[in-house]
Phi, psi and omega in degrees: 000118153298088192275156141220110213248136169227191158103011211268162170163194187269111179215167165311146170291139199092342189282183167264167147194133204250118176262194230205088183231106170254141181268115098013149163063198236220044169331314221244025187239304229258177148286168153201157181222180176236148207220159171220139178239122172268142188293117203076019195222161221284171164268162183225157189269144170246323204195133179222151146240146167295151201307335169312296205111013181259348159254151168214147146189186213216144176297079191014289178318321172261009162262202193048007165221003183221147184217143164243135184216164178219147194259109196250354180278324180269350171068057173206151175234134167259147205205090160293126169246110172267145133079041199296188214215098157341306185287013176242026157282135185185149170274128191259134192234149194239120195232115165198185209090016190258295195229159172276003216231187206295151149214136183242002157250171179294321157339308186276020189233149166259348179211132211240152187276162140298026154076125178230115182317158168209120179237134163240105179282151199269000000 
């Protein structure tokens, strides 16, 4: 499995931005989630679905503004972000190939994208 994650940039608080992960490989078998890394801080879980797509779920800071979703006919997962934040500046990184069901650490992902920025100014 092949991640390439995109769509990330500079936007206002309050704006929107949708990102962007196409899989490679036997995509539409695995979970994938989405993880975000802050400068000097830990990497932290944001938003995971399951392989189907029928379960999702987010990380106390982001729900009711982020929605993960997945296209299994385009190999591509997706992370609508509403109503952003400063504190939701981070290189957002999109993970799966492991397992089928919900995962919330990295341990639980086998492949990861390269991460794409995301800044929001205040």
């Amino acid at each position: 499995v092949q991640l390439q994650a995109s769509g990330g940039g500079l936007v206002q608080a309050g704006d929107s931005l949708r990102l962007s992960c196409a899989a490679s490989g036997l995509f539409s078998s695995y979970a994938m989630g989405w993880f975000h890394q802050a400068p000097g801080k830990e990497r932290e879980f944001v938003a995971a679905i399951n392989w189907s797509g029928t379960m999702t779920d987010y990380a106390d800071s982001v729900k009711g503004r982020f929605t993960i979703s997945r296209d299994n006919g385009k190999n591509t997962v997706y992370l609508q972000m509403n109503r952003l934040k400063p504190e939701d500046t981070a290189v957002y990184y999109c993970a799966g190939g492991k397992y089928r069901e919900l995962g919330y650490g990295g341990d639980e992902y086998g492949y990861w994208g390269q991460g794409t920025q995301v800044t929001v100014s205040s």
